[in-house]
C-alpha positions in Angstrom: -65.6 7.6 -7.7 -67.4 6.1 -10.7 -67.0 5.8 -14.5 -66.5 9.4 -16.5 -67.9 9.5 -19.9 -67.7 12.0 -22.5 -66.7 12.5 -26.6 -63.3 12.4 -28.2 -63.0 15.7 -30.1 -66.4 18.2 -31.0 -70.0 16.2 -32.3 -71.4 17.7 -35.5 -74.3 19.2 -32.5 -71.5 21.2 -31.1 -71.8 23.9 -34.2 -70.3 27.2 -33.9 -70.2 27.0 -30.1 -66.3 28.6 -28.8 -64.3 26.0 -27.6 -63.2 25.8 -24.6 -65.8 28.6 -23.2 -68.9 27.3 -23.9 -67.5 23.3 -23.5 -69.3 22.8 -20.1 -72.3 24.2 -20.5 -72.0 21.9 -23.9 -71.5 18.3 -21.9 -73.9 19.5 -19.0 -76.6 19.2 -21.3 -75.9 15.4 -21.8 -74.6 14.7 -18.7 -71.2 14.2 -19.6 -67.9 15.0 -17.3 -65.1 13.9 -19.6 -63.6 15.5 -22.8 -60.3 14.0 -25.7 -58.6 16.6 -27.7 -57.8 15.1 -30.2 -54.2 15.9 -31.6 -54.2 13.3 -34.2 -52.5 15.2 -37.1 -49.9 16.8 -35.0 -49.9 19.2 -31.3 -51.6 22.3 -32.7 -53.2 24.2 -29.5 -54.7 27.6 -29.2 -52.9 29.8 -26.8 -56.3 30.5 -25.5 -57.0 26.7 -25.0 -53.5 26.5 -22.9 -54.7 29.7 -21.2 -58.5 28.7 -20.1 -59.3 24.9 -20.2 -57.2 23.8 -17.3 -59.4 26.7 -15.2 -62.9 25.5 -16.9 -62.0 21.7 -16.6 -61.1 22.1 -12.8 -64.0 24.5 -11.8 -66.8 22.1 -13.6 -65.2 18.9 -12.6 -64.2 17.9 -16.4 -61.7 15.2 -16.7 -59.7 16.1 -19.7 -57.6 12.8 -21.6 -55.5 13.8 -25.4 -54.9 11.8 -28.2 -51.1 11.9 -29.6 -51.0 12.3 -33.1 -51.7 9.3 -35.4 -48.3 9.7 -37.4 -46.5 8.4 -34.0 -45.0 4.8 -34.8 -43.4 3.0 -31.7 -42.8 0.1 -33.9 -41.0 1.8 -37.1 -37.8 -0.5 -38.5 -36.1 3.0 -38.7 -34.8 4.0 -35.9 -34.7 7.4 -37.1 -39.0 7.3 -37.0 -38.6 6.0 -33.4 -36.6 8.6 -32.5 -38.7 11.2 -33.3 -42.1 9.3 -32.2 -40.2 9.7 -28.7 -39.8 13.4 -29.5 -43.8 13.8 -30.8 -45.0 11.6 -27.5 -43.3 14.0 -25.5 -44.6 17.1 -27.5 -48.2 15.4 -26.5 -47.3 14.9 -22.7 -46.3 18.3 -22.2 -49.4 20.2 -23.8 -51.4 17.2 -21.7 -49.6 18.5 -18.3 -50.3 22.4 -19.9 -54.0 21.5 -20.1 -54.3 19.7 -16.8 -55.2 16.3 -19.1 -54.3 13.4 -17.5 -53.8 10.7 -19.6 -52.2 10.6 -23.5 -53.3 7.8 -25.5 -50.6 6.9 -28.0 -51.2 4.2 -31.1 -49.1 0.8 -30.4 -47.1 0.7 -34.2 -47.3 -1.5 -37.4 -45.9 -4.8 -38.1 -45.4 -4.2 -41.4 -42.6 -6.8 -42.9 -42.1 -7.9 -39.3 -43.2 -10.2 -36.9 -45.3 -9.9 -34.2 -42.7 -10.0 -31.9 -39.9 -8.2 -33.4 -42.6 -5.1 -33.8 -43.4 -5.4 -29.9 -39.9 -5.7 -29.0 -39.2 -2.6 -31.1 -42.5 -0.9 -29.7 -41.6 -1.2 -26.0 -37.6 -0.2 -26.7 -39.2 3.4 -27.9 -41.9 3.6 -24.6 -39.2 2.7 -22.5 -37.1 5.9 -23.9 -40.0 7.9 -23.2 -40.8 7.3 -20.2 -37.0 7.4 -19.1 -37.7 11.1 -20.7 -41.3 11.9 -18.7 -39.5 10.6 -15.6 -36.6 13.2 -16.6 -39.0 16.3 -17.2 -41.2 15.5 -14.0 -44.4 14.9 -16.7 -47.3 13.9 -14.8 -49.8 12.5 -17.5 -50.1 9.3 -18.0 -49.1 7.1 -20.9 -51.5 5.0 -22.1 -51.0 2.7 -25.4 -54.4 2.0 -27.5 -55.5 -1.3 -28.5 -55.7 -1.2 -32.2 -58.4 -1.8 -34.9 -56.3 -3.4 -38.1 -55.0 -6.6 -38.1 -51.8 -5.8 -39.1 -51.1 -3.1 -36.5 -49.3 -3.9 -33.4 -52.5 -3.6 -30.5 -54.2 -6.9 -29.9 -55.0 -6.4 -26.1 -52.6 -9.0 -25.4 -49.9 -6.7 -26.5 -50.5 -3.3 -25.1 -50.9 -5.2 -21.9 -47.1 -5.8 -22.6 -46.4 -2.6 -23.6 -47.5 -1.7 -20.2 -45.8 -3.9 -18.0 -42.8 -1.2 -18.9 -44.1 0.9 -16.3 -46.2 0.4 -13.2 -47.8 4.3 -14.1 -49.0 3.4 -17.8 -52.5 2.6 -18.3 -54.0 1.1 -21.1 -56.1 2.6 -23.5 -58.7 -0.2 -24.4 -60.4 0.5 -27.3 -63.6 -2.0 -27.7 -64.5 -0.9 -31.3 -60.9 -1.7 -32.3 -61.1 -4.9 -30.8 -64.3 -6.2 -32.0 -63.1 -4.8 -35.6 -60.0 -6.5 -35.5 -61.6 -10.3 -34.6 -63.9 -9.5 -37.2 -67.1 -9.4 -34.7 -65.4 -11.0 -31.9 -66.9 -9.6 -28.8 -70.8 -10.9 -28.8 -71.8 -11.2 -25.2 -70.7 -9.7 -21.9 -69.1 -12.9 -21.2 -66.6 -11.6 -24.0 -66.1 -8.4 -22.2 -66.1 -10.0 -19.0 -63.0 -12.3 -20.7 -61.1 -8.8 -21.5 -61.5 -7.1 -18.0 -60.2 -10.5 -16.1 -57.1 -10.3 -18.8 -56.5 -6.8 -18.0 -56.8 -7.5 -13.8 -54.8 -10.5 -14.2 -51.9 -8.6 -15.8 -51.6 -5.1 -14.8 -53.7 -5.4 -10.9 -56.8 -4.3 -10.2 -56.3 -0.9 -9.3 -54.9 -0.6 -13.2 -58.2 -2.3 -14.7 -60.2 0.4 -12.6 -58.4 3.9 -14.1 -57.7 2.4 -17.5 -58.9 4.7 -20.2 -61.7 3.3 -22.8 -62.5 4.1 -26.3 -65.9 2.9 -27.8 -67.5 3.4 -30.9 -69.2 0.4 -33.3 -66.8 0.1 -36.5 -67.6 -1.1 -39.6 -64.6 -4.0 -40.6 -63.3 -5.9 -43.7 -60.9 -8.9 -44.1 -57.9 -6.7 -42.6 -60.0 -5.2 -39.6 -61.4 -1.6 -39.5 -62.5 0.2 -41.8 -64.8 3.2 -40.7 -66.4 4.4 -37.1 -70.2 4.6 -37.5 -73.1 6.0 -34.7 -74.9 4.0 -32.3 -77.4 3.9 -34.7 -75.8 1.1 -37.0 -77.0 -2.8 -36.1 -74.9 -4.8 -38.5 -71.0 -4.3 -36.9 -71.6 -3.2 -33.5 -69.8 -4.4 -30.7 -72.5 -3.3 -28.3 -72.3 -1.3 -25.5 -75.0 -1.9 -23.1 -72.6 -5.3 -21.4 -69.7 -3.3 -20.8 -71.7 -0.4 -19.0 -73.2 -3.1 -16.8 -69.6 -4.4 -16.3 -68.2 -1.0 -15.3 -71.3 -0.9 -12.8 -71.1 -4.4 -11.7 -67.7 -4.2 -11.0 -67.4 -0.6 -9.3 -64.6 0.3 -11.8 -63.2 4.1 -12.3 -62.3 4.6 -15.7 -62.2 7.2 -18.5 -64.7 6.3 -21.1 -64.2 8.6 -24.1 -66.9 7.9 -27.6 -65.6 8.3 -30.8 -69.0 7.7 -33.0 -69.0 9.3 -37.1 -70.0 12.5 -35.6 -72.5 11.6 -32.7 -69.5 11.1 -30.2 -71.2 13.5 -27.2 -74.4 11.8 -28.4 -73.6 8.4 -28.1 -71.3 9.0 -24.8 -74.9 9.9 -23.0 -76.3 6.8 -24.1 -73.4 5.0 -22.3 -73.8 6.9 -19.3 -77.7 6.1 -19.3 -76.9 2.9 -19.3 -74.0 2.9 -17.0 -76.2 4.6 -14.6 -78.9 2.7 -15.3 -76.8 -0.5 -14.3 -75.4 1.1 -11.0 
């Protein structure tokens, strides 16, 4: 086993390639074994995707991760909005178990005119609902809650490391970029990294710290935290990526490591596995 990498959603280099036909051929030429579909503005799948990417995955050993649309609030004070956030989770985990994806990341909520607290207590009430439901319906993704990139969003690693103490099957979805964006620059040196992995072994085991699921991109960030995802090219926001990759190596971890660059995702991915390999 080792450390898949690959791009969340199509780079601007993908062009008027078909998807999913032509999607291996696509990532072979960077050396890349992992793909997101990105369902952010709601489960909208071509029959034909359903139909051939669970075949085209398997056959040239693509691991395939989703992203649950962005409109999904676990936290919401209406308990109406959680409600239905259960309902659109599900939607995601059963197109993911369709596809052959195995893991769903879903974003952690808002705190809006709440605390801290009250937002996570809200946040894990609606994952525990779901996964009452995936246990119901035999779903075999896995649910994995994303670190978030605003300061005023529910996601500090902290708390989607509670989020998944809910379930022993979750995973967390780390996203660095988020992080780093949301401390305003925090993550400098690999001794910061280092800090994050020992948080997430000391919590969740280490067996859950090996098949977590990463994001990464560098994000630009203002007083409230994110603002934009830029390329590997920027050298003002970062965080940078080379430490992690030397982490994953050093530390003979498993996980999913999906880029999300502006537009260079399947790009900046190789760069991460160059390095990653380059480490190992």
């Amino acid at each position: 086993m080792a450390v898949k990498f690959g791009p969340g959603g199509n780079s601007l280099s993908f062009g008027k390639r078909k998807f999913p036909d032509d999607l291996p051929s696509y990532l072979s030429s960077m050396d890349l074994d992992c793909y997101e579909i990105e369902c952010g503005r709601g489960v909208r799948i071509a029959a034909a995707t359903y139909k051939k990417l669970p075949g085209i995955a398997e056959e040239n050993g693509i691991t395939v991760t989703l992203h649950a649309p962005y409109f999904i609030s676990l936290s919401s004070v209406e308990e109406e909005k959680r409600e239905k956030s259960v309902e659109y989770i599900m939607e995601a985990m059963r197109a993911a178990d369709k596809l052959g994806a195995k893991k769903v990341v879903v974003h952690s909520g808002s705190c809006a005119k709440m605390t801290r607290a009250e937002a996570l207590y809200l946040a894990k009430q609606t994952l525990t609902k779901t996964v009452s439901a995936m246990k119901a319906e035999g779903i075999k993704a896995i649910l994995c809650p994303e670190t978030m990139g605003k300061i005023n969003q529910l996601g500090t690693l902290e708390e989607v490391l509670q989020l998944c103490t809910i379930d022993d099957e979750m995973l967390p979805c780390v996203d660095f970029g988020h992080l780093n964006a949301r401390t305003l620059g925090g993550i400098k040196s690999a001794e910061d990294y280092a800090a994050m992995l020992d948080a997430i072994e000391n919590k969740l085991g280490h067996d859950r710290l090996s098949e977590m699921h990463v994001h990464f991109s560098k994000i630009e960030y203002t007083a409230g935290g994110e603002k934009r995802h830029l390329t590997f090219d920027d050298s003002i926001y970062g965080p940078q990526y080379e430490p992690l990759c030397e982490l994953f190596a050093s530390r003979g971890l498993n996980c999913t490591v999906i880029c999300e660059s502006d537009g260079t995702q399947a790009e900046d991915a190789s760069l991460m596995k160059k390095a990653y390999l380059g480490y190992l």
